[in-house]
C-alpha positions in Angstrom: -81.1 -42.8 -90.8 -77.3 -42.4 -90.3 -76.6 -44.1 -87.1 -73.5 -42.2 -86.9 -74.8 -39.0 -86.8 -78.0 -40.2 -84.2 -75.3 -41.6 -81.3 -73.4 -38.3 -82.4 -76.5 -36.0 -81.7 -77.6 -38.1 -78.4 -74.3 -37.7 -76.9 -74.5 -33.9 -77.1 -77.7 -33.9 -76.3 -77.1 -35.8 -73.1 -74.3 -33.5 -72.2 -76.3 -30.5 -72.5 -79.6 -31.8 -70.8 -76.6 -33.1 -68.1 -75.3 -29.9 -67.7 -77.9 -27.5 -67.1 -80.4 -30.6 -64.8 -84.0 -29.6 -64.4 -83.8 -26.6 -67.4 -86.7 -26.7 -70.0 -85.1 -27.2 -73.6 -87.5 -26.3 -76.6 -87.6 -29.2 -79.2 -86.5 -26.7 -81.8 -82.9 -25.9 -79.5 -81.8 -28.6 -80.5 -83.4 -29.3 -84.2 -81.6 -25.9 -85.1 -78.4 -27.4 -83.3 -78.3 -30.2 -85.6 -80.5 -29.2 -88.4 -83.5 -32.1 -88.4 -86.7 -31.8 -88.3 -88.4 -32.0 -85.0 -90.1 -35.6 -85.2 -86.1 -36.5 -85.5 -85.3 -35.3 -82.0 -88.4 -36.4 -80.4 -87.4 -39.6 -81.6 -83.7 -39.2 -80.1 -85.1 -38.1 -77.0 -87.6 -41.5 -77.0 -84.5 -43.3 -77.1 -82.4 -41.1 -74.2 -85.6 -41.4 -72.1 -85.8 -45.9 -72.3 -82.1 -45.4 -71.5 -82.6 -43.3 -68.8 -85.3 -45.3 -66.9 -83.4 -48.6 -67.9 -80.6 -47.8 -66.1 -81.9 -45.6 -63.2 -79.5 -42.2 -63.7 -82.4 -39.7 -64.6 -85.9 -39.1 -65.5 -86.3 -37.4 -69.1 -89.7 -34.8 -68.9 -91.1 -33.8 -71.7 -93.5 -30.8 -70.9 -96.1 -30.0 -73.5 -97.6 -26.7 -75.3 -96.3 -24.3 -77.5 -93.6 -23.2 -74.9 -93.1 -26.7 -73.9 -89.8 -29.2 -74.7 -88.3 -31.3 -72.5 -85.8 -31.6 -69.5 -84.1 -33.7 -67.5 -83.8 -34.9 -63.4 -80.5 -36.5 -62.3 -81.3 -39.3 -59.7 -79.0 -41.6 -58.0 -79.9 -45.3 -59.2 -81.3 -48.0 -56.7 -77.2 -49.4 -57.3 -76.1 -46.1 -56.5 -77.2 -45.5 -53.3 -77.2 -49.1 -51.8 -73.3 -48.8 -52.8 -73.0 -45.1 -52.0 -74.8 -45.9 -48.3 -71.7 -49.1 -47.7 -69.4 -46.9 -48.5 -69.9 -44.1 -46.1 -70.6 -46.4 -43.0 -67.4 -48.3 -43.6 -65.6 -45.2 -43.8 -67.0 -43.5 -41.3 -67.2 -46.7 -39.1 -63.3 -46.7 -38.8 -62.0 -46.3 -34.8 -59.5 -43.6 -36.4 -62.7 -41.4 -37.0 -63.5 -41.2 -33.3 -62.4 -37.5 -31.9 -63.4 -36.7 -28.4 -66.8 -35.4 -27.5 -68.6 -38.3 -29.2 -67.5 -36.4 -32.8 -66.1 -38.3 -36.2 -63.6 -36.7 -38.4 -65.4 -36.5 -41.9 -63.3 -33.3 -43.3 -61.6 -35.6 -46.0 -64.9 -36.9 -47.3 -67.0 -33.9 -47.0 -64.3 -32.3 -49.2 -64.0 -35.4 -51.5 -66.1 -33.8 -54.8 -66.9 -37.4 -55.6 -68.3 -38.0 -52.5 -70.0 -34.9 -51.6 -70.8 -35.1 -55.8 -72.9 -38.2 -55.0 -74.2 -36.8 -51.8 -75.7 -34.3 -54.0 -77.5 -35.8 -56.6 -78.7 -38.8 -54.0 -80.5 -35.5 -52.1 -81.8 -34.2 -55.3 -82.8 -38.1 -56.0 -84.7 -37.8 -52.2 -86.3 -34.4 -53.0 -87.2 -34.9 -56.8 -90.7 -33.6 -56.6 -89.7 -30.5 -54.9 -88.4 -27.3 -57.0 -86.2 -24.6 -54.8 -85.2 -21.1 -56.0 -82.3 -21.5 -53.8 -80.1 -23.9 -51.5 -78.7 -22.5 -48.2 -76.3 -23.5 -45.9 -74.0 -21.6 -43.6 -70.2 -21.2 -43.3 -67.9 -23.5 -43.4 -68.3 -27.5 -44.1 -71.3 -27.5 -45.4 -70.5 -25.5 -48.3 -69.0 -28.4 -50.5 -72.4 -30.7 -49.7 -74.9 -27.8 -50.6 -72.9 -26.4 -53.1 -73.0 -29.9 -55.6 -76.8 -30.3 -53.9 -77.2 -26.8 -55.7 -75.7 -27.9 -58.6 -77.9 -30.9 -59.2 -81.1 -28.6 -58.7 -79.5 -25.9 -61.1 -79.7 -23.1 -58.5 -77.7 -20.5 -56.7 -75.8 -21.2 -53.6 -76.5 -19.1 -50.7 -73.8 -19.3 -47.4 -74.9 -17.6 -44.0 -72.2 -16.1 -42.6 -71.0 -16.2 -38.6 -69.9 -12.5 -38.9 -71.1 -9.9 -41.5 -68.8 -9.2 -44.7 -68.1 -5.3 -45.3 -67.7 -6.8 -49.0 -71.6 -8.0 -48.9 -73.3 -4.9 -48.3 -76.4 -4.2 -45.8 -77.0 -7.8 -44.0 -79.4 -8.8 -41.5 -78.3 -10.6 -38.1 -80.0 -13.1 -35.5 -78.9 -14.6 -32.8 -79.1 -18.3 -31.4 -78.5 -20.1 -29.4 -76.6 -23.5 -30.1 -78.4 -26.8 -29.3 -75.1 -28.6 -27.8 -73.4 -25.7 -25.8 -76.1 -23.6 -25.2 -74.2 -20.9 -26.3 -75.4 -17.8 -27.9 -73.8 -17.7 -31.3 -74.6 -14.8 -34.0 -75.0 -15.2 -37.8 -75.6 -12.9 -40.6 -76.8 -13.3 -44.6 -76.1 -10.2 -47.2 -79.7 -8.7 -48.0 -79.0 -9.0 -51.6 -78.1 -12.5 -51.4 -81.3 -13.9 -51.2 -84.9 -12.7 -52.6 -87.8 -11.9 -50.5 -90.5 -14.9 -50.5 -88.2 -17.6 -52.2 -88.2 -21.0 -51.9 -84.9 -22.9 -50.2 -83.7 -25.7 -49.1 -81.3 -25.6 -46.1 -78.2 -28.1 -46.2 -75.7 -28.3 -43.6 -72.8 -31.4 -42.6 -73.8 -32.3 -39.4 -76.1 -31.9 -37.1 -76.5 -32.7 -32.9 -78.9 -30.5 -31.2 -80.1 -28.8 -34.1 -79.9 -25.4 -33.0 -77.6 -24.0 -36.0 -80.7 -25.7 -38.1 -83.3 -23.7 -36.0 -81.3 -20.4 -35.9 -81.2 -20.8 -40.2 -85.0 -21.5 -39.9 -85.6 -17.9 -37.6 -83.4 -16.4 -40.5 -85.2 -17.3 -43.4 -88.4 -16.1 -41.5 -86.6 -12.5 -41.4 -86.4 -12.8 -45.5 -90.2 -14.2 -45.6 -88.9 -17.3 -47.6 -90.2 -20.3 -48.1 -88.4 -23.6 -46.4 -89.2 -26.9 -48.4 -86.6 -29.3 -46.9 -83.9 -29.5 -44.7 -81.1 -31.9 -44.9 -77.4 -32.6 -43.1 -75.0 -35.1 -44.1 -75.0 -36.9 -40.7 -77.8 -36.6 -37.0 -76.8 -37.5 -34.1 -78.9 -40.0 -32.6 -78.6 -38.4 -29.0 -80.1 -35.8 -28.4 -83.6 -37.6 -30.0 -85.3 -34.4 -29.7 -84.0 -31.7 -31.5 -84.7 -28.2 -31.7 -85.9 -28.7 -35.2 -88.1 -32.1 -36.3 -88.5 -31.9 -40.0 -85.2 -33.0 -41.8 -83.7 -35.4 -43.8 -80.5 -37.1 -42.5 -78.1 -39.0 -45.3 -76.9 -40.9 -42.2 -77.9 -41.3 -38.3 -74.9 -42.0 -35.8 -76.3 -43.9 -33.3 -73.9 -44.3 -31.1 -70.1 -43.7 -30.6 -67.8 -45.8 -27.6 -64.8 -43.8 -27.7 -63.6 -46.7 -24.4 -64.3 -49.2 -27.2 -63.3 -47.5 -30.3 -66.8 -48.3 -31.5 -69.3 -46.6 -34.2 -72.6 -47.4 -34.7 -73.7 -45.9 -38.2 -76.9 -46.0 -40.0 -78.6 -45.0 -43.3 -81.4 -42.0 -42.3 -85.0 -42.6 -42.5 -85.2 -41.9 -46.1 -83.6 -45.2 -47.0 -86.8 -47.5 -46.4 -88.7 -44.9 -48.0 -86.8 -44.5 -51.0 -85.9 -47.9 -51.2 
C-alpha cells in the first residue's frame, strides 16, 4: 500500500467527515472519491477511528446495513475543556468585567469565534447522545453561541425575534414576562422558520431569572415542538430558583462584590458529570 496516497486519502476524508459532523457517509462516497475498493476505506477509517478515540477530538460511527457508512461526532477532549473552563473564569474573573447591577461584560468573548467556536463543540460534547432538527435562540448575543452550537450538530439556526420582521412573513407572538424586571416583554418567530413537531435545542448567553428561557419554552409549545435541552453560556447563582429548572449552564456566577471588585465564577453542573 502506498503510504502516500493512504495519509493523502485520510486527510480528505477527515476534512469532509469534519465538515459536514454527524452526516451519514456511504463507504462507496468515498471509494468512488478515490477509486479503492471498499475493504481499503474501512481500513482508513479503522485507522481515523484509533486516532480519534486516542486523542479525544471525535467519535468515528460506523452504522451498518445496506444504507449504512459511517459518520462522525466532534467532542471537546478531557484537555480541552479543563483548559477551555481556566480560561473563561480567569477572563471573566477580571474586576474590569464588573458592570453595575451585579452584570459582567462578556460581549468581546461571546463574539470571539474561537471562543464561542469551543463553546460550541464543548455543548455538542455535553449533549452527544441527543440528535436536534434545530437549535434556537433569540436575538441578539446569543446568536454567535447557538449559531457554532448549530454548526457542530449540522443543523439550521433558528433566532426569535423581539419584534416581528415584515421580511419574514406570517409570525406568531407571545408575551412574557421577564424573570429580573418583571416586565412584560413580547417576542415573535416567522411561521416558516421552524417546522411543526421538531426537535430543538434552545441556546441563549446568559441567563438570571430565566424568564426569556421560559417565554422561548411557551413559544415552542405554540409550534408543538419538541425541547431536548436548554443551555446559556453563563446562570446566575441568585435567583436559585428560576422560572425554568432543566438547563445546562457552561458556567455559574456565584457571586459578584462590585464594593470589592470581586467575582466568584464556577464551571456548571455538567463538569463533575462530564468529567
Amino acid at each position: 500500500m502506498d503510504k502516500s496516497r493512504r495519509s493523502e486519502r485520510m486527510v480528505v476524508m477527515t476534512q469532509l467527515l469534519s465538515q459536514k459532523p454527524r452526516s451519514l457517509f456511504a463507504l462507496n462516497f468515498f471509494s468512488n472519491i478515490f477509486g479503492v475498493a471498499k475493504s481499503t476505506i474501512s481500513e482508513d477509517l479503522n485507522i481515523l477511528r484509533a486516532t480519534s478515540d486516542h486523542w479525544g477530538f471525535g467519535e468515528l460511527v460506523t452504522v451498518s446495513g445496506a444504507a449504512g457508512g459511517v459518520k462522525f461526532t466532534p467532542k471537546l477532549s478531557l484537555l480541552e475543556r479543563k483548559e477551555f473552563m481556566e480560561y473563561l473564569i480567569n477572563e471573566l474573573s477580571k474586576p474590569e468585567r464588573i458592570l453595575p447591577g451585579g452584570y459582567l461584560y462578556m460581549a468581546d468573548l461571546i463574539y470571539n469565534p474561537q471562543v464561542v467556536g469551543r463553546a460550541g463543540k464543548l455543548l455538542a460534547t455535553i449533549f452527544k447522545d441527543i440528535q436536534p432538527d434545530y437549535i434556537v435562540t433569540v436575538e441578539t448575543k446569543g446568536i454567535p453561541l447557538a449559531l457554532m452550537t448549530a454548526n457542530a450538530f449540522n443543523v439550521p439556526l433558528v433566532i426569535i425575534r423581539a419584534n416581528n420582521k415584515v421580511t419574514e412573513g406570517s409570525a406568531l407572538s407571545i408575551n412574557y414576562v421577564s424573570g429580573s424586571t418583571r416586565r412584560i416583554q413580547s417576542m415573535s418567530l416567522a411561521r416558516r422558520a421552524l417546522p411543526t413537531e421538531s426537535k430543538v435545542i434552545i441556546i441563549d448567553d446568559f441567563m438570571k431569572a430565566g424568564g426569556t428561557a421560559r417565554g422561548i419554552h411557551d413559544l415552542m409549545q405554540e409550534f408543538r415542538t419538541e425541547v431536548l435541552a436548554t443551555a446559556v453560556m453563563v446562570a446566575t447563582g441568585e435567583p436559585g430558583k428560576k422560572l425554568i429548572s432543566d438547563y445546562i449552564s457552561i458556567l455559574d456566577l456565584i457571586s459578584v462584590d462590585t464594593v470589592n471588585r470581586k467575582v466568584i465564577i464556577e464551571p456548571g453542573k455538567w463538569y463533575e458529570a462530564l468529567n
